[in-house]
C-alpha positions, 0 to 999 in steps of 0.5 A: 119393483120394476125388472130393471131394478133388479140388474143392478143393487143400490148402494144400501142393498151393496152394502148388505150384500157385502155384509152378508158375504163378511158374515159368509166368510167369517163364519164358514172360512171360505172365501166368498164372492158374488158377481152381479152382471151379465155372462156370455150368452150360449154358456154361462156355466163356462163364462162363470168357471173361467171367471172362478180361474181368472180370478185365483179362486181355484186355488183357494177354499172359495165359492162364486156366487154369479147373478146374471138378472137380465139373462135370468141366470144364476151359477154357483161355483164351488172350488176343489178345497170346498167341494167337501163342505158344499154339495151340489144339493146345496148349491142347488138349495141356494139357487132356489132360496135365491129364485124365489126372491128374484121372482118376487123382484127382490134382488139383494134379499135372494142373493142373501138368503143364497150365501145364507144358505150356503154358509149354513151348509158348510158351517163353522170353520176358520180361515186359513192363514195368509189368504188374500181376502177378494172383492166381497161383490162385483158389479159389471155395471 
């Protein structure tokens, strides 16, 4: 696979991505999403955390997931309400589960096994009443 592939997701791979995020929140209860695009540059963690705020996420049980392939950057965000489900360490382990299949140019399987991981740290839960269900993925491109 060539690195341009890995920007952008094809339709079947955007299919299993927003599979992988349903499975995600149907089983944990948390609110799910992946960005896949580029960040601004000199600060990604801060243009992922704005992004997190700007779009409510804050205020919800929710994790962003924020791909970045051409600036090789990877951030997850964990909000407040799912900070004692989701530790740093496994935020850290979905990273690494996401790099290693980057690395081998498979951009869907690594964001997969990322939510994967994540949803199996934070385990059974249910939604909470009256949450306004986001973009499973967005994609700048």
């Amino acid at each position: 696979m060539a690195a341009g592939d890995l920007e952008r997701l094809g339709k079947r791979e955007h299919k299993a991505v927003e599979a992988a995020v349903a499975r995600a929140e149907a089983t944990t209860g948390l609110e799910f999403c992946v960005f896949l695009g580029s960040v601004d540059g000199d600060r990604p963690r801060d243009h992922a955390e704005s992004m997190f705020v700007e779009a409510g996420m804050q205020e919800r049980p929710a994790i962003l997931l924020v791909v970045a392939p051409r600036q090789r950057r990877v951030e997850v965000v964990v909000g407040a309400r799912a900070r004692g489900r989701i530790s740093d360490a496994d935020a850290t382990a979905a990273v690494t589960a996401m790099t290693a299949s980057f690395e081998r140019g498979q951009l869907a399987p690594g964001v997969i096994a990322g939510l994967d991981h994540l949803a199996a740290s934070a385990g059974p839960g249910t939604r909470e009443a009256g949450e306004v269900d986001l973009p499973n993925v967005i994609d700048d491109g």
